[in-house]
N, C-alpha and C positions, 0 to 999 in steps of 0.2 A: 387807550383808544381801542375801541372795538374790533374785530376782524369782519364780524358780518355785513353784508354790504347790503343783502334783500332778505327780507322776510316775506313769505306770502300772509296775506290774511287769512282770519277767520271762514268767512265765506269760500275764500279761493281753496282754503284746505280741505272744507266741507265739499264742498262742489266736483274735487279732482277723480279722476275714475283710481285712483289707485285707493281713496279711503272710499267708495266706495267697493271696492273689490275686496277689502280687509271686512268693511263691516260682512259683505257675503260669504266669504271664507270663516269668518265668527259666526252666523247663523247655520251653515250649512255642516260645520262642522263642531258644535256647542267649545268654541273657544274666545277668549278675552286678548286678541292681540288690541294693544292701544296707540299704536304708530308705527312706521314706517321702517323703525328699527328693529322691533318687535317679527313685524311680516316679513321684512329679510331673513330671519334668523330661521324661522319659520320653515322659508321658500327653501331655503339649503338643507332643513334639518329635514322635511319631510317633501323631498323632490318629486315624489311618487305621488302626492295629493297636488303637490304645485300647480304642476303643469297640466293633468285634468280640468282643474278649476278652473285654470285659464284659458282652456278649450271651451267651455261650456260657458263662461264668464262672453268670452268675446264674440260667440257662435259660430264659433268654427267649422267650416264644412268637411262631411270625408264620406266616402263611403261607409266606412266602418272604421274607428279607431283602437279595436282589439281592446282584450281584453288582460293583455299584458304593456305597465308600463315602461319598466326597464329590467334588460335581461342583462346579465353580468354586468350588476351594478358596481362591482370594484375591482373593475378591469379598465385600465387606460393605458393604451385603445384597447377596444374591445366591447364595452358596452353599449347594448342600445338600446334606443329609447323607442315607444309601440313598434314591435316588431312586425307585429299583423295587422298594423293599421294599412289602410288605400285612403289615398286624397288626391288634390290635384288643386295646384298655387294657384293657376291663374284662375279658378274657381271661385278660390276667398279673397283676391283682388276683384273679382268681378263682381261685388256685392249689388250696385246699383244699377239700373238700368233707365236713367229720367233724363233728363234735360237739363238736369246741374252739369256745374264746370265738373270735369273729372282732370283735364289736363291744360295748362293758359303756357303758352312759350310765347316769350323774346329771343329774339337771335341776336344780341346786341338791342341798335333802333331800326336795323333793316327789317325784320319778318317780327309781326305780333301775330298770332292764330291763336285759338283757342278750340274744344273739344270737350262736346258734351259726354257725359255718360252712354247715353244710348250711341251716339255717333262710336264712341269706344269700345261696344260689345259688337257694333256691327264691323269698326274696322278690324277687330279680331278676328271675328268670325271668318271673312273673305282672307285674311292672310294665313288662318290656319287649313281651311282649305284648299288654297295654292301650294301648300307645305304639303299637304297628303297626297294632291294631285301629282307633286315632284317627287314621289314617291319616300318623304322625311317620314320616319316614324320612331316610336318610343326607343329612347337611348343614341341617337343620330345627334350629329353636333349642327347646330345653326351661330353663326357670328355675326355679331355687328362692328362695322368700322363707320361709326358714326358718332355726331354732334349728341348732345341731350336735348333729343327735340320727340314729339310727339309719336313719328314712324318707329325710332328705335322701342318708347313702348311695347308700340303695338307689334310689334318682332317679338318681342320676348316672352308676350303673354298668349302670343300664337305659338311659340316654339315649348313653354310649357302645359296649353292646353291638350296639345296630341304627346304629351310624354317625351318630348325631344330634348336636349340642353343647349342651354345657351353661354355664349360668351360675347366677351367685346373688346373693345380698344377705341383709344378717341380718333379724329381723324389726325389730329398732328402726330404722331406715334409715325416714324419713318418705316421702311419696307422691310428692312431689318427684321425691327421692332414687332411689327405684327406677323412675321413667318417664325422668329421664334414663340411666340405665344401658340398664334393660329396653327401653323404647320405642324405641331405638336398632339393637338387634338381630331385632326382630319375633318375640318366641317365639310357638308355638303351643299349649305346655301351660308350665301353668305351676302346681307344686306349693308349697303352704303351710300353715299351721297358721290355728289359732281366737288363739291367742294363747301367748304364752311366761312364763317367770317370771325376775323378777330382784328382788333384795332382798328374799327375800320374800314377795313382792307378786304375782299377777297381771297382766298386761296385756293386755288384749281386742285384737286387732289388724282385726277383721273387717271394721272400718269402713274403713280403712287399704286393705285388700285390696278394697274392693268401686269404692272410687277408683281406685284401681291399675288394676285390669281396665275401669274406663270409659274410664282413658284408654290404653291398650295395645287397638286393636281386632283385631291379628292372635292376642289370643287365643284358641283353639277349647274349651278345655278349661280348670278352676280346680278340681284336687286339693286336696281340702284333711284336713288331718288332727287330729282331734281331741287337744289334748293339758293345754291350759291350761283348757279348760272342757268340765265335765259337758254332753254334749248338742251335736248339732251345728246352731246357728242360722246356716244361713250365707243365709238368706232376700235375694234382690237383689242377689247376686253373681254377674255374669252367667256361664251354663257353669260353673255349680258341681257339683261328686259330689264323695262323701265316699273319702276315701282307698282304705276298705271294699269298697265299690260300683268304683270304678274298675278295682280288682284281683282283687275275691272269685269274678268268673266264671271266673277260666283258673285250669287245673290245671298245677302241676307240673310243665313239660316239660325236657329237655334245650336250655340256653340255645343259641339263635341266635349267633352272633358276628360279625358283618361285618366282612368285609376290608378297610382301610380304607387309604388311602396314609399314609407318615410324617409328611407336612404336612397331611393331611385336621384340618382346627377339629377340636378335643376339647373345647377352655374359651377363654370369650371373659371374657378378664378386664377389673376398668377399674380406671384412673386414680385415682387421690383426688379428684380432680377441683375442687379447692378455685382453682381460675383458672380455670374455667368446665366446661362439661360434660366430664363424664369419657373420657376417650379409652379407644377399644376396643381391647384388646391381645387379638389373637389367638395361641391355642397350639396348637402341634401335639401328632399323638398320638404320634409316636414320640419326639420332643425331648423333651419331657413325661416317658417314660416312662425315657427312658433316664439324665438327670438325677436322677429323685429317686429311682432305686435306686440310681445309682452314691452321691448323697448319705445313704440311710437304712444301706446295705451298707457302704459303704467309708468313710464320716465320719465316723457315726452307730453300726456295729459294734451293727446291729441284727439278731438272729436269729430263726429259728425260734421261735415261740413268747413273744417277748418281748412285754412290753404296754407302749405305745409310748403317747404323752398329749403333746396339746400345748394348751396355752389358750389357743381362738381361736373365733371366729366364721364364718360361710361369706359374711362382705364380706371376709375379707382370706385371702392367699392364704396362709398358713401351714393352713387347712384344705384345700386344695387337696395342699399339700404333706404332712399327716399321712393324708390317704387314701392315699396310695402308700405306707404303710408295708406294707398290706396286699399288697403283690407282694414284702415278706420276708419274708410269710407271719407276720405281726406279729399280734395282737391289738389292736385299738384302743380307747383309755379316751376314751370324747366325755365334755363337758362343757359344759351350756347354763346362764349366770345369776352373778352376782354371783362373783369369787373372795374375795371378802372376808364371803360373808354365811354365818354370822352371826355369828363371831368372827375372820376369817383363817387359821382353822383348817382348811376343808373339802378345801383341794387334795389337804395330805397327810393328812389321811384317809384323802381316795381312791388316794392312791399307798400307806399302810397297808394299805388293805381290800385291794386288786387285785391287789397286788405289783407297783406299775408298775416298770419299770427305765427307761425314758426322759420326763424328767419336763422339757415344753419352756413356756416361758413366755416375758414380756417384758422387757426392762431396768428398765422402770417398776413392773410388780411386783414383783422383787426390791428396789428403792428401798424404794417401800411398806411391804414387808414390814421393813426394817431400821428404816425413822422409826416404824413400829410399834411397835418393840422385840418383834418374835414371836421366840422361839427354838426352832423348830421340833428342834432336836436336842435338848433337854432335851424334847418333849412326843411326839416319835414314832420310832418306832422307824429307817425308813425303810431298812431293811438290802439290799432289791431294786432302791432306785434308784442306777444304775450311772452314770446320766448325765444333766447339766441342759444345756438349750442356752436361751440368749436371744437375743430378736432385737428389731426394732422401732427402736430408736434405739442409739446405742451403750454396752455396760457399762462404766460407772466403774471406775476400780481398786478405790477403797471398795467398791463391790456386791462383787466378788472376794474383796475379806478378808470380807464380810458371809457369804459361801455358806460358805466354807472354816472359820469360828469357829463361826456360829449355823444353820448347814443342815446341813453333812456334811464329816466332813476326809478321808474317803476319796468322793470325787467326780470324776467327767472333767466339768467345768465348761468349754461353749464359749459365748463371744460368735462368732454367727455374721451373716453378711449378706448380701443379693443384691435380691429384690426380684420380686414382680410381674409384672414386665419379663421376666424371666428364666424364671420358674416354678422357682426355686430359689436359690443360692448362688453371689456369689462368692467370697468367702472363710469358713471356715469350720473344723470340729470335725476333729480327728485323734488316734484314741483310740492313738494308739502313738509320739504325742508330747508334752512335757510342756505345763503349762500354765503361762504368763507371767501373772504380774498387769498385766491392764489390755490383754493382748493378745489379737487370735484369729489362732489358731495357723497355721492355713496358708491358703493357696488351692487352692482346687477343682479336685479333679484334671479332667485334661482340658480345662481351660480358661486360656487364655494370658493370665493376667490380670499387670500391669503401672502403674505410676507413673511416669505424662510430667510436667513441667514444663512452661509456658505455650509453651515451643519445639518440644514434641513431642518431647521428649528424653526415657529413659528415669533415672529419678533412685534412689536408694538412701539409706536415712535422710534420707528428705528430704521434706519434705508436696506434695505434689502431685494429680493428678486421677488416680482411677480408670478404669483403662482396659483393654480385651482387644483385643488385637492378631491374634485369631486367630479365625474362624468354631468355634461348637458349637452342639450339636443341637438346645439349648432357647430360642435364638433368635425373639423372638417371628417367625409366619408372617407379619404385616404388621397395620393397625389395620385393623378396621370401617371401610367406606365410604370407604377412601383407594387408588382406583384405581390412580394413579397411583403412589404409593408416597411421596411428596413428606413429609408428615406423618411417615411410619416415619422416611424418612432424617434430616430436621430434627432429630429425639425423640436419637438417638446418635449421627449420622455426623458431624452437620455441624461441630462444634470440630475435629477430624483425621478427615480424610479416608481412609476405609477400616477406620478402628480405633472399638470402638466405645467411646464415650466416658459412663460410667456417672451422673454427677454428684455424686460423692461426693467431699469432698476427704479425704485420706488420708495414710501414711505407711506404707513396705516397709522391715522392717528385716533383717539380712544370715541370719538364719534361717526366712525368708519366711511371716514374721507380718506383722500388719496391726495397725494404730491408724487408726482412722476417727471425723477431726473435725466431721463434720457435712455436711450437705449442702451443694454446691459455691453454689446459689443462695441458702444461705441465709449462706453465709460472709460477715463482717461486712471492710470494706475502708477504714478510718480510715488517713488522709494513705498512700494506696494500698498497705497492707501486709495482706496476707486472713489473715483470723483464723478459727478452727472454730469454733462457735458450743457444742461440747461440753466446747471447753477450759473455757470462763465458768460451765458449766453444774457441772460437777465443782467449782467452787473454791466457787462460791455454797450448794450445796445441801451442803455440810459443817458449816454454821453450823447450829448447834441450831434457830436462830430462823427459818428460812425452810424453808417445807414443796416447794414447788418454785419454778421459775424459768422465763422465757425471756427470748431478749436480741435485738434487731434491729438495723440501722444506720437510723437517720434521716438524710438527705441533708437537710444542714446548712451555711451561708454556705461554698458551694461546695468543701465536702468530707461527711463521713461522720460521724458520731457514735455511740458506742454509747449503746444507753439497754436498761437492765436492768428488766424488770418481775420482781417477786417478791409469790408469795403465801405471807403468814407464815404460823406454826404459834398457836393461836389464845393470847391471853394474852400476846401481843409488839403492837409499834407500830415503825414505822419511823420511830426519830427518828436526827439527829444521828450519836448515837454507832453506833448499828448502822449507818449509810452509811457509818461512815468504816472500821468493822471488814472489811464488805461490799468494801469498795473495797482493803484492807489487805491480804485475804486473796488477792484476783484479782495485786493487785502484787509480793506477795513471792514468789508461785507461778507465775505467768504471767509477763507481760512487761508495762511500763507502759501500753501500746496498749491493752492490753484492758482497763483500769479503762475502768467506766462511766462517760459524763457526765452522765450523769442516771437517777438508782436511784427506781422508781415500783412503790406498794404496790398492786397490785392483788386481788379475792377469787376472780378464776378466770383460766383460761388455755385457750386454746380447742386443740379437740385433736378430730383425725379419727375416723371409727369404728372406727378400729383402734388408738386411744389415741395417736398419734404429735403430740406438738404441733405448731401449724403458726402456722412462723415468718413465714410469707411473707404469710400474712392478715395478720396483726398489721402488719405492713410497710404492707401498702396500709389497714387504718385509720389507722393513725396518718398517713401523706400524704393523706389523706381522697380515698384511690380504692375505688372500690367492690369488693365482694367478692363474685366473680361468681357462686358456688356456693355458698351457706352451706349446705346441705342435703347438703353431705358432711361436716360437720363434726358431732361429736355433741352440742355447747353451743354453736350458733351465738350465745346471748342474750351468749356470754359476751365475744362482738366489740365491745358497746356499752363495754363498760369502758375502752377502748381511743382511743374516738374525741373529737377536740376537747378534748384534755387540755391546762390550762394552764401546767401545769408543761414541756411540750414544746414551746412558743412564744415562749420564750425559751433 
């Protein structure tokens, strides 16, 4: 039996911009690459041609992009890439100016709006002028504590058009939550809403926000925008105007654009931050910019006019990463609120209603969606979506057959990955290579990515740590408040020296796919043999009777012990015979190591604001060390399930 699930066509391969950006790289450069493995090899060997081409390839705007492309090109950190270039993001986002969709929101079924292009350069325009008039200017921090809806846009292409940075948080993130992030970077405006909708439901955030701003004093200004509630009470929020009022006095002008260096802050991203306050990861604007078109263009075989969705919020950086679809001159489908409310049904709706073609979501929703039992091919049409991508944790082979049976059997389906860290991909989508069950298909062109072994060796079919051996653009610029640089280096350099070291444990197979077991710190290391924590995950959540799972090592009479928590599917009990099935299924399919030694039913699982569960809390209840941040987590209550079990004491 075959592993490949899709093959694109003839046509489709012909057609995609990435073989056309190889044929122009072969004329421009009198070279014979003949595929996509070929132009990787390429992309990493010759970085210094790469990434020009793909400036000139996509029409990149800048003032000037110098005439040097990387300076200390074998320094990490330390290299960078045009060092004398000026540009300015929201410039190469601002490509169109017509009366196409540039941006379509649902709020749920409460609020549908949509925003043309031209309407998009104008509401810029008037929001970056109100920014200069409050006297924000280049390197000033701007935040948003908002939904993904249309105004946060326009904040952030206002806040990079005058040179300023941006940051964000969703609006569920508690006060905690966003004074550790926010009060760390000292913004001076800071945009948000009355409240947002999920399940349903309403939520007032106002109180939330008026805390917020008492404790953030470098605030000057609290935009706020009416959206969840008739009327705007935002009474004791200190420096409050209504979104209206901030922007209603300026007319229409020809956007300003400042010039800004390659490494000049764009987005100061954080950390999870679930081992203590969230680390500030700084992004440049050109690394930024030049990543996620090479990934929406060349991965992704996103064009003109397509409408481009991915399901996320503005705490995690896959919104970061679907506003730059807009420099493919994309349409973007936002979406704020429940994707499950109020039958499962609403995504592809909205990919029905819109004609989305890039339809991106998580590994855990497509789960979801399969213990559901939704058959989304028997109930929509879905004929314009060309392509899913997931991210977040990694896709099951099960999800794979789940997309390819009861979602769509003509689909480019990627499990893709990177991170935060990055402001994009390291391995990832290749729409002119086939798809493996259970695999993501390539790595990202222009980046020298690689699998050492604990000696620093490079390994092949072999599990090992994720690694890049070579300087790129999207590099973070260094953290917040780490002078020194001591913290950046720690964060990657410090396991090999030079190369940067991702924490993912992994596996490269001789067609330069990728299998990703889990996160390197969360790898489990029973009588010192390290395990993926996704292998456990895939064998367990097969069993009808378990709705999901997570697994930890407990350090146990001086070795390691797995212990599996699982929460069932309602109408089960964890006795007896289900541990032994439980334990059956991990040993005929895995290897004996990884049976549990101790299977514990719990009724929730705790899991960051970006759905990712988190192994590594769980780890420090159960040794009863404390859990430094729970206020990055979106169930913190659900850590008490955790602690002082007696079943873990023997």
């Amino acid at each position: 039996m075959t592993d490949i699930l899709w093959q694109p066509g003839p046509e489709r391969v012909k057609n995609a911009n990435v073989t056309r950006f190889r044929e122009w790289i072969n004329g421009r450069n009198n070279l014979q690459l003949n595929d996509f493995v070929e132009l990787y090899d390429w992309s990493v060997r010759e970085m210094e041609k790469f990434w020009p081409e793909l400036i000139e390839y996509a029409g990149l705007k800048a003032e000037s992009w110098g005439d040097v492309v990387l300076e200390n090109p074998h320094q990490m950190p330390g290299a960078q890439f045009f060092p004398k270039a000026r540009l300015n993001f929201a410039q190469n986002l601002l490509r169109r100016d017509d009366q196409g969709d540039a941006l379509v929101f649902w709020g749920e079924d409460k609020v549908k709006t949509r925003m043309s292009w031209c309407d998009l350069n104008i509401a810029v325009s008037r929001f970056s002028q109100a920014l200069r008039a409050q006297g924000i200017k280049k390197g000033d921090r701007v935040c948003g504590y908002m939904p993904n809806m249309p105004e946060t846009i326009v904040a952030m292409l206002a806040t990079a058009a005058i040179g300023a940075t941006w940051s964000s948080a969703s609006p569920d993130f508690g006060v905690q939550g966003v004074e550790d992030r926010f009060g760390q970077i000292e913004p001076k405006v800071m945009i948000t809403v009355d409240g947002y909708y999920y399940n349903g439901k309403s939520h007032d955030i106002r109180a939330k926000v008026k805390d917020v701003v008492d404790r953030i004093p470098s605030l000057e200004a609290v935009v706020i925008v009416t959206y969840a509630f008739d009327g705007e009470n935002n009474t004791g929020i200190r420096n409050a105007v209504s979104y209206g009022e901030f922007t209603g006095r300026y007319d229409a002008e020809k956007i300003e654009f400042e010039q800004v260096e390659f490494n000049h802050p764009l987005y100061v991203m954080f950390s999870s931050g679930t081992t203590g306050k969230p680390k500030c990861i700084i992004h440049g604007t050109g690394g930024t910019l030049l990543k996620q078109v090479s990934e929406h263009l060349m991965h992704c075989d996103v064009l003109p006019g397509d409408r481009v969705f991915y399901f996320t919020t503005c705490g995690w950086m896959m919104w970061n990463w679907l506003v730059g679809g807009l420099a493919a001159e994309a349409t973007l489908l936002l979406y704020d609120g429940s994707p499950f409310y109020p039958n499962g049904n609403i995504l592809f709706d909205y990919a029905d209603a819109e004609g989305m073609t890039l339809f991106g979501t998580s590994a855990k929703y497509i789960d979801a969606l399969a213990k559901a039992e939704l058959k989304p091919i028997q109930t929509h049409n879905l004929s314009s979506v060309r392509a899913m991508t997931s991210t977040g944790s990694p896709l099951a082979p099960e999800s794979f057959d789940y997309v390819y049976k009861d979602i769509k059997h003509d689909i480019h389906l990627a499990s893709i990955s990177g991170g935060t860290d990055i402001m994009g991909c390291f391995v990832l989508a290749s729409p002119v290579l086939p798809v493996k069950r259970g695999v993501i298909q390539t790595r990202a062109l222009g980046v020298a990515v690689n699998v050492y072994d604990d000696n620093a060796k490079p390994v092949l079919n072999q599990k090992g740590e994720l690694v890049c051996t070579a300087p790129f653009p999207s590099m973070p610029v260094g953290f917040w408040n780490d002078p020194d640089g001591s913290r950046y280096h720690d964060a990657y350099f410090d396991r090999f020296p030079n190369i940067w070291c991702h924490g993912d444990y992994v596996e490269l197979d001789d067609d330069g796919g990728m299998i990703i077991y889990g996160r390197s710190d969360a790898t489990l290391n029973p009588g010192g043999v390290r395990i993926g924590t996704a292998e456990i995950y895939r064998q367990v959540e097969l069993l009808p009777e378990i709705q999901e799972s997570i697994v930890i090592g407990q350090e146990w009479d001086n070795d390691v012990r797995v212990v599996l928590f699982v929460v069932l599917k309602p109408g089960n009990s964890l006795d007896d015979a289900l541990c032994d099935r439980i334990r059956q299924q991990i040993r005929n399919n895995c290897t004996p190591r990884h049976v549990p030694a101790k299977i514990v039913a719990v009724d929730d699982i705790p899991r960051t604001k970006s759905g990712k569960i988190t192994e590594l809390a769980v780890r420090d209840v159960v040794h009863g060390r404390k859990v430094k941040n729970q206020e990055a987590l979106a169930n913190p209550e659900a850590l008490d399930l955790y602690a002082d079990l007696d079943m873990l004491k023997n």
